[in-house]
N, C-alpha and C positions, 0 to 999 in steps of 0.2 A: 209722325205721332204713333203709338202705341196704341196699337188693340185694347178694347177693356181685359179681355182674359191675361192680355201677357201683361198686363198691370197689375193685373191681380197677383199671377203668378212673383212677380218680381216684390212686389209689396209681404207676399206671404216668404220669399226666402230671406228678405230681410230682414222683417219684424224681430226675428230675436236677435240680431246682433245692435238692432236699433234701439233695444229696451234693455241690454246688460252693458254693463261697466266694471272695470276692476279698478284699477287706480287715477281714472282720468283726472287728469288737473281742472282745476274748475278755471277754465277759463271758455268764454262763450263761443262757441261753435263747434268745439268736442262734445260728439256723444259716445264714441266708446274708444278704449284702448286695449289691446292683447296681444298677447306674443301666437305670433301661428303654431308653435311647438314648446315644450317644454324639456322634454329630450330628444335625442335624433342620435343618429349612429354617425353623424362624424360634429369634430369639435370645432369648425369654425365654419361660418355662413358669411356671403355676402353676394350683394350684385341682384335684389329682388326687382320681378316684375309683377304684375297682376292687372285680370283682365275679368270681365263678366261674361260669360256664357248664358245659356238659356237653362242649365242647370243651376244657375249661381257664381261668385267666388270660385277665380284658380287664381296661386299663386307660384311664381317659381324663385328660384336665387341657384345659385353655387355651393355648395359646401364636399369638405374633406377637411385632411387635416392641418392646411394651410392653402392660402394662396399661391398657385404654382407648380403646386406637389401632383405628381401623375392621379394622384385617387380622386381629387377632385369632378365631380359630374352635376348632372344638373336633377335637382330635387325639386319635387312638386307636392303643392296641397291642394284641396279642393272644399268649397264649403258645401255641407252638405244641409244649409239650412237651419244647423243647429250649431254645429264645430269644424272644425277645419280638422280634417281627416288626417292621421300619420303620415309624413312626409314619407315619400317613395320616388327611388332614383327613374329618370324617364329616357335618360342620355347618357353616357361618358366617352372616353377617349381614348379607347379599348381598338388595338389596331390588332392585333397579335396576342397569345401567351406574353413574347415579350416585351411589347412595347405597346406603351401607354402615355397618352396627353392629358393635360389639364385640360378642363371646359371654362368657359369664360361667361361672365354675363347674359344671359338669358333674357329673350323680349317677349313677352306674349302678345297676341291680338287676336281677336275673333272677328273675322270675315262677318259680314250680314246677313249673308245667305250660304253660307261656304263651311271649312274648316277652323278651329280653332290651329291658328300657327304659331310654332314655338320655333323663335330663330334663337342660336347660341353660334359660339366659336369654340374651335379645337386650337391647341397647339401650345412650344414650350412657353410662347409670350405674346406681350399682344404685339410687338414689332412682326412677329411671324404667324401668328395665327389664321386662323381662315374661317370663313362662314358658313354655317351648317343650319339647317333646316328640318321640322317636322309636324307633323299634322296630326290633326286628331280630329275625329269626325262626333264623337260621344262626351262633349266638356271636358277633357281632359285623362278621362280614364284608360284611355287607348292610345297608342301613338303607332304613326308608320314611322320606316322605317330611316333612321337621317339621311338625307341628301348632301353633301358637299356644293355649297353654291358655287357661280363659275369664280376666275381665282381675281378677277375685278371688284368683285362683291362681297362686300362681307355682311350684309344687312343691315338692319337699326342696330348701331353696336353699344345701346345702351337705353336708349329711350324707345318709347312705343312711334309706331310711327301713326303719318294719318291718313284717311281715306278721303280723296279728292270729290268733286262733282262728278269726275268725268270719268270713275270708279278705278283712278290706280292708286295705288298707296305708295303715298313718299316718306321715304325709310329716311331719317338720318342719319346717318354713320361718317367715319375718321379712319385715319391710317396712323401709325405709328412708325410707322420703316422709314422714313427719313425726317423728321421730328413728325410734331402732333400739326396733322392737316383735317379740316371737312369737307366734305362733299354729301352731295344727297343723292340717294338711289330711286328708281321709280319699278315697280313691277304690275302690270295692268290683271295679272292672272294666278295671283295669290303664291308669285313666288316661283313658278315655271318658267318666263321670259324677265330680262332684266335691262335695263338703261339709268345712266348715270351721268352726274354733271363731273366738271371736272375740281380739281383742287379748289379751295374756295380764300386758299391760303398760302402761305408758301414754308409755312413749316420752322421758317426761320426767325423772319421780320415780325411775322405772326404766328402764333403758335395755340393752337386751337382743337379742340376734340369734344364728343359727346355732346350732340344739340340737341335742344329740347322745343317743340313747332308750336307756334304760337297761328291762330287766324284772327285777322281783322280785318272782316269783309272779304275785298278780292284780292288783299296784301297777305302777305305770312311773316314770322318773324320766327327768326332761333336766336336762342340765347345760347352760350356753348360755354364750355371749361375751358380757362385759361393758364397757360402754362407760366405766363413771366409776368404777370402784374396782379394785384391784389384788387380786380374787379374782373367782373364778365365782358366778355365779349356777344358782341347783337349785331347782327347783317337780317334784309328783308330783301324783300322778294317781289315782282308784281306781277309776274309770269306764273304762276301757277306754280314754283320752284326750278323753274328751269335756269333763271340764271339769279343772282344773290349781289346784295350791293358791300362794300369793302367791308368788312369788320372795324368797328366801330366800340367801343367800352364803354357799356352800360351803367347807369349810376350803384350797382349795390359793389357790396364788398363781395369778394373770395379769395379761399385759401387753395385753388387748384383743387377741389373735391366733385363729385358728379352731382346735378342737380338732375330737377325734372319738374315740369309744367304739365297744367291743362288749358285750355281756353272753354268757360263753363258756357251752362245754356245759356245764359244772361246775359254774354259778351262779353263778360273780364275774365280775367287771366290771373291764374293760379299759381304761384312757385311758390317749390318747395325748394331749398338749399342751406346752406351752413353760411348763417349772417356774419363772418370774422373773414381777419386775412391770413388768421393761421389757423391750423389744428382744424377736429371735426367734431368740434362744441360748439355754439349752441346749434339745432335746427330749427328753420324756422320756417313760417308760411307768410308770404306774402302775397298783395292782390293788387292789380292794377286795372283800371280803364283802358288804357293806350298800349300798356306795354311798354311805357315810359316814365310815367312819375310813380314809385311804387306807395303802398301803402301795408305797414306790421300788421298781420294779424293776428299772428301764436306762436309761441315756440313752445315745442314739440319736447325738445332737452335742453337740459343745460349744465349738465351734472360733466363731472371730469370723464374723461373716456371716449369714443367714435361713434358719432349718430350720424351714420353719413348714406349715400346712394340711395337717394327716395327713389319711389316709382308713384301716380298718382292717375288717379280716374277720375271721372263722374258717372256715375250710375244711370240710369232712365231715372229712377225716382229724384233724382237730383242730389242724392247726396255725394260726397267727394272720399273716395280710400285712397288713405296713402298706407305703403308699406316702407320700411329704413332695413338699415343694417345696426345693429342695437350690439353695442359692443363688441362685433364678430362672432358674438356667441349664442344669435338667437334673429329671427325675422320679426318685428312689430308691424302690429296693423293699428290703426289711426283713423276712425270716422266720422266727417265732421259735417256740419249745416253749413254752406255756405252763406244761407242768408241770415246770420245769427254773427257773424265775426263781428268783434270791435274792433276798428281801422283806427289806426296812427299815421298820420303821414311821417317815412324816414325821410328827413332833413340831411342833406349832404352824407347821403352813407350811415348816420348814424341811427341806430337800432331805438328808438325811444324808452324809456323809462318804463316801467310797472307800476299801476296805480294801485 
């Protein structure tokens, strides 16, 4: 439980983002929507993360002037209680004068008592990339200097990871270099020591990347990206993550795009993803009990164009921020009540109607 002061604290950094709005859809459990920036010096963004600190709001993503391209590095905002601060680069892939990597996806998390940790990857792609690391000890304004993780590990390569009982954080991360496989990482000491399970897939028969950790109770669940069918794939766990049961396909749709989950204080589970089996229209939020029957709560887009790679929290105070990738040409933030959504049950995959 939280301290009265650090409730205070968190209640006073979020009051004004809890009491403005610019174009929220009136649909029940959105209280606010905004873009983290309005310009920024490079022209495409994508691959956000965002985490709370004791200062508030930090957010990261990728941006340069495409995906791929050497300028690419990782950019950061921070809320400072009122705005979210000019995006400023914190990473790139600056080896030499002449030679330079894209950076890839960026995860944030903040330790309990420790650093705020910013994991990303280097390299020409993600079949060859590698995992990289760095910390900050003052919410995000500081960073040491990156570390290369060893070359088994590439980190959460896309979603936040989570903090166990027994205080390790299990990362989920994928490999690319001989199709799309998962595995999950474990580091007990915020990323200095590392252990890992092994394939969870075979790359082939299965094809599978970017899980998102679900808890229920003493079980876990990932939901992951699917490479060859037009639904999720879901394996659980009853060990703590150490070992994971077959992959198995989830009842929602997908078009192969990155999702991401929370499990709230309540005990349901939160996903965000792109309800279709093609394209990166509509996004939407949905909420389960079990992690098995789901239930629509919002959608988020639904206009022509890419609303795709959420990232999602839950705050102490209880509310839920998700950040997307908003046409590739901007980061949105998204703040919602959870205890305010109107539930639909989806019926066989299908998205329900608008009343």
């Amino acid at each position: 439980m939280l301290r009265p002061i650090a409730a205070l604290v968190i209640t006073l950094v979020f009051a004004p983002l809890l009491h403005s709005s610019d174009d929220a859809p009136q649909q029940p459990g959105i209280l606010t929507t905004e873009f983290l920036y309005e310009k920024a010096p490079f022209p495409e963004c994508h691959a956000s993360t965002i985490a709370l600190t004791k200062a508030g709001l930090v957010a990261a993503w990728f941006g340069g002037t495409e995906e791929k391209h050497p300028d690419v590095g990782i950019w950061l905002s921070r809320h400072d209680g009122q705005s979210w601060t000019v995006p400023f680069e914190v990473a790139n892939g600056v080896e030499s004068p002449e030679k330079r990597y894209p950076c890839w996806n960026p995860v944030l998390f903040q330790m309990p008592s420790g650093p705020l940790l910013l994991f990303f990857k280097v390299g020409p792609s993600p079949s060859t990339w590698w995992g990289m690391l760095t910390r900050s000890t003052d919410a995000g304004v500081n960073w040491s200097k990156p570390q290369r993780l060893p070359d088994d590990i590439a980190g959460p390569i896309k979603n936040k990871p989570i903090l166990l009982a027994d205080g390790r954080l299990l990362c989920p991360s994928s490999t690319e270099d001989n199709g799309w496989r998962i595995h999950m990482e474990f580091t007990a000491d915020a990323g200095e020591t590392w252990k890992r399970t092994p394939a969870l897939c075979d790359g082939k028969v299965q094809q599978a990347i970017q899980p998102t950790t679900f808890r229920h109770g003493e079980k876990l669940q990932a939901l992951c990206r699917n490479r060859q069918s037009g639904k999720l794939w879901e394996t659980w766990s009853d060990d703590g993550g150490q070992s994971w049961s077959k992959l198995e396909l989830a009842p929602l749709p997908h078009p192969g795009s990155g999702i991401d989950g929370v499990t709230l204080n309540d005990g349901r589970h939160l996903l965000v993803y792109n309800h279709t089996t093609r394209g990166r229209s509509p996004l939407n939020v949905a909420v389960s009990e079990d992690g098995r029957a789901w239930q629509a709560a919002l959608v988020l887009e639904n206009q022509p164009g890419e609303y795709s790679y959420p990232a999602v929290i839950q705050t102490a105070d209880g509310k839920v921020h998700i950040t997307y990738t908003w046409k590739r040409q901007k980061i949105k933030h998204v703040t919602l009540d959870p205890t305010k959504l109107a539930l639909q049950p989806i019926v066989d995959g299908r998205w329900p109607d608008s009343k």
